[in-house]
N, C-alpha and C positions, 0 to 999 in steps of 0.2 A: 300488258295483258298476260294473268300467270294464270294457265290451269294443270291442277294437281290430278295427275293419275293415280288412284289408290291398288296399292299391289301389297307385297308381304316380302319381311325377308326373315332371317332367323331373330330378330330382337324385335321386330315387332307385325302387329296383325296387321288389316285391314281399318279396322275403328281408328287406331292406335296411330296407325300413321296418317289421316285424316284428321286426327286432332293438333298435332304436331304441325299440320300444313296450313289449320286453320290458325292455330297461337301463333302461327308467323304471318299469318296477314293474308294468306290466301284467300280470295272469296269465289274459287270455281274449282268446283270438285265433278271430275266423272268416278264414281263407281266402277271398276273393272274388274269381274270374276269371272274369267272364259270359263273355267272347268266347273264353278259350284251347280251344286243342284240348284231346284228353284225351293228349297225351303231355305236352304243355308243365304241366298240371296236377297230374298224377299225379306230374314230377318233381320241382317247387313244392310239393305237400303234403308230399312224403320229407322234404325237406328243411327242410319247416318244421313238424312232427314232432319230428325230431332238436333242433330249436334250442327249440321250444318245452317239451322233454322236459327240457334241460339247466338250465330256468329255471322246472322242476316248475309249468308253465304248460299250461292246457288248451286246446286246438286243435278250432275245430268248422271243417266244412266247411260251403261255401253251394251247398246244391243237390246235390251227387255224391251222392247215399244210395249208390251201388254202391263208389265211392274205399273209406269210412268206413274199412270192416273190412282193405280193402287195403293202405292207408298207417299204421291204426292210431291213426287220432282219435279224439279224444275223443266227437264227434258231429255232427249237421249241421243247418243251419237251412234253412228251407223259406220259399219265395216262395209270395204269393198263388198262381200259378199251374205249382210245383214238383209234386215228387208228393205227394199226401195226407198228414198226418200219422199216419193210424195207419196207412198202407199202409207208412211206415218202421219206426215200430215192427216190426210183423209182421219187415219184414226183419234188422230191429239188435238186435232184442231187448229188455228192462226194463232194462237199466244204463247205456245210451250216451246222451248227452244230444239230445234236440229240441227244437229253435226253431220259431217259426212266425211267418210276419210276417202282424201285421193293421192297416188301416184305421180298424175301426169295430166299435162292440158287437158286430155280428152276426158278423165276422171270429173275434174273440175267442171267443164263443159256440160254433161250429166248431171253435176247434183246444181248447178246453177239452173239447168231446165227444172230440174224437182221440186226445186226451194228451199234449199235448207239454209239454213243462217248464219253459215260460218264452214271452211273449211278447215279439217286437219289433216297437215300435209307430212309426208314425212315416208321412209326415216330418213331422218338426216343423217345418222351413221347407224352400223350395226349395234343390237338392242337386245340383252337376252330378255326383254319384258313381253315380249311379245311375240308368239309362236305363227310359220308361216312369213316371215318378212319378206316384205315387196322389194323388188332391187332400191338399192341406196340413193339419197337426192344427193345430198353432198350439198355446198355453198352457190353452187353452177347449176345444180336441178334447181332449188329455189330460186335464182336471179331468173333464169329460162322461166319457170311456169308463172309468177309476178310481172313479168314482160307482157308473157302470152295475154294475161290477164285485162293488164290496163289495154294492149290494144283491142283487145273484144269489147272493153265496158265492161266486166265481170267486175263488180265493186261485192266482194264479198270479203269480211275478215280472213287472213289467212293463219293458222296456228301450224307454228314448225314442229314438229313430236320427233320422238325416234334418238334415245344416248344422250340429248341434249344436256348439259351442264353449266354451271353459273360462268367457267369460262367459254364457251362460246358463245353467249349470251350480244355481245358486242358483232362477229362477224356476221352470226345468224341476222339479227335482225337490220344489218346494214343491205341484206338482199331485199327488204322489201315487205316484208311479210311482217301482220298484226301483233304477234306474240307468240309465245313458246309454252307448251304442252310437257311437265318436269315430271318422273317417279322416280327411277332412281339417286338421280341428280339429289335428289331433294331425301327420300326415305335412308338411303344410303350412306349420308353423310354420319358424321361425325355427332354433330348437334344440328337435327332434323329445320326445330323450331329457328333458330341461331342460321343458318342455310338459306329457310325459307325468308328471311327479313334483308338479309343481303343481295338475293336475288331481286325481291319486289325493288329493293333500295336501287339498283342496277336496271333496273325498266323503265325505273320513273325516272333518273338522270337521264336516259337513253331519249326518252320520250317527251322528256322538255327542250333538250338538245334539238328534235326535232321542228319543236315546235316554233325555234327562235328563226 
């Protein structure tokens, strides 16, 4: 499970690198503009919507619960300090997808009371993508809160975010957790689209492996 965070660097935008994660195979894009306005955003979701649509790729939003239904996404993911998770449901309904970022068991704990459908956990290491960083999970934060988890019954996807890279790709996901959450990893490289096919290539060996 690969979901692409869209960010920007000097070579390319936001569209720009969402196409590039979509010609590599990705099909789960969140949208992430902490600082735009809500015009510069709204026109960014249209249109990454449409691109995401044409590559039967699902599109969540970071944070907009109000965009969702406007632009037509798939759904949106919520920050420690966004609005509630079940206060979105109430507004989106039982079919739209929710995220929820947590820290720590008790993070976890919370959006499994709310309902959201998937955690993202992280960071797994220091990350300049994202301002405010919660202290670090490291390989041992993720073994600890996937323990924590299966003994509560919290059968929730867990997605590792936070510096991740196609090399740690292997120890990450031997802690336990559903998939990994990529932007620089992936926008960063060298050849974006070429990045993105190696990675999914490296999930799905992972994931068969598991399966035997």
């Amino acid at each position: 499970m690969l979901q692409f965070i869209s960010h920007h660097n000097s070579r390319y935008g936001y569209i720009e690198g969402i196409r590039m994660a979509l010609e590599g195979g990705c099909r789960w894009v969140q949208l992430r503009m902490k600082e735009a306005d809500e015009a510069t955003f709204l026109s960014t979701a249209q249109e990454a919507v449409t691109l995401c649509r044409s590559y039967h790729a699902r599109l969540i939003l970071d944070d907009r619960v109000g965009m969702v239904k406007r632009v037509g996404a798939d759904g949106v993911h919520l920050g420690r300090k966004d609005m509630p998770a079940d206060e979105a449901r109430t507004l989106l309904g039982p079919d739209l997808i929710i995220g929820g970022t947590a820290n720590t068991i008790d993070d976890v704990r919370r959006l499994h009371r709310q309902g959201v459908d998937y955690i993202g956990c992280g960071p797994y290491r220091f990350t300049t993508t994202k301002q405010r960083l919660a202290p670090v999970l490291g390989l041992e934060g993720y073994r600890a809160i996937v323990e924590a988890m299966r003994r509560e019954n919290i059968l929730l996807p867990v997605v590792a975010i936070g510096g991740i890279t196609r090399a740690d790709l292997l120890p990450v996901l031997q802690t336990g957790v559903s998939g990994v959450a990529i932007s620089g990893g992936i926008l960063d490289a060298e050849q974006p689209v070429e990045e993105t096919k190696a990675i999914l290539s490296i999930l799905s060996i992972l994931e068969q492996s598991k399966q035997q």
